[in-house]
C-alpha positions in Angstrom: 0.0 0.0 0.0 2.5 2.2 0.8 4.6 2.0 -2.6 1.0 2.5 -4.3 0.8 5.7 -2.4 4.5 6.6 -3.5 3.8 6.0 -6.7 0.4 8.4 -7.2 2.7 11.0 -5.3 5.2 10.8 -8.3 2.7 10.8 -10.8 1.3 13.7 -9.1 4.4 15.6 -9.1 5.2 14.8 -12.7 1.7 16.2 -13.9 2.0 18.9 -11.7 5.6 20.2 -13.0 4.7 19.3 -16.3 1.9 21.3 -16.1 3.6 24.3 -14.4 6.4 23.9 -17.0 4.4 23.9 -19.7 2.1 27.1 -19.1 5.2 29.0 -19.2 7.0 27.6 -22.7 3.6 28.4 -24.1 3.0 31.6 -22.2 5.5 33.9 -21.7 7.0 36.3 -23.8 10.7 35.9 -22.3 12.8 33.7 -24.7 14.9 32.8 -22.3 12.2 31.8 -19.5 10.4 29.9 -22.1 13.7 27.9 -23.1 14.5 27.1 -20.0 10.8 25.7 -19.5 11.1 23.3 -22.7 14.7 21.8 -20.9 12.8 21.4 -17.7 9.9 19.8 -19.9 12.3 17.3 -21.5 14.2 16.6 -18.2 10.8 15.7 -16.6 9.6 13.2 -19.5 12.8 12.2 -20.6 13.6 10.7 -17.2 9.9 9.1 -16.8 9.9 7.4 -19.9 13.6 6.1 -19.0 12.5 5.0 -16.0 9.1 3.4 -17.6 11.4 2.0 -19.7 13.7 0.7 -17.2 10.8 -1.1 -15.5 9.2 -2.8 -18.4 12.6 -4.5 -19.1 12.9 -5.2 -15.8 9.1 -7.0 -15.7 10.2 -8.4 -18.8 12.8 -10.7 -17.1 11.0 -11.3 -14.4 8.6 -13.2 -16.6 11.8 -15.0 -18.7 11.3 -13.4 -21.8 15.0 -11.8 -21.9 
């Protein structure tokens, strides 16, 4: 129960950042804000579709198909 509840708190925080991150690359007039929104946007999903990624391999074993 308790890693169920870890993981909707991570989920959470990924929308919520996502969210935050990308009402200001779409927003604001500042080049540089909105740049630096767009790296925070691809730091956010490049490192949750790693991890997703990371997991289905690791599932993947753990059934014996690698």
């Amino acid at each position: 129960m308790l890693l169920l509840s870890l993981l909707v708190a991570c989920v959470v925080f990924v929308i919520a950042v996502s969210g935050c991150a990308a009402r200001v690359a779409l927003s604001n007039s500042d080049k540089q804000r909105r740049a630096d929104a767009v790296k925070v946007l691809k730091l956010v999903w490049g490192t949750t579709g790693l991890a997703g990624l990371v997991l289905a391999v690791v599932k993947l074993h753990e059934s014996g198909v690698f």
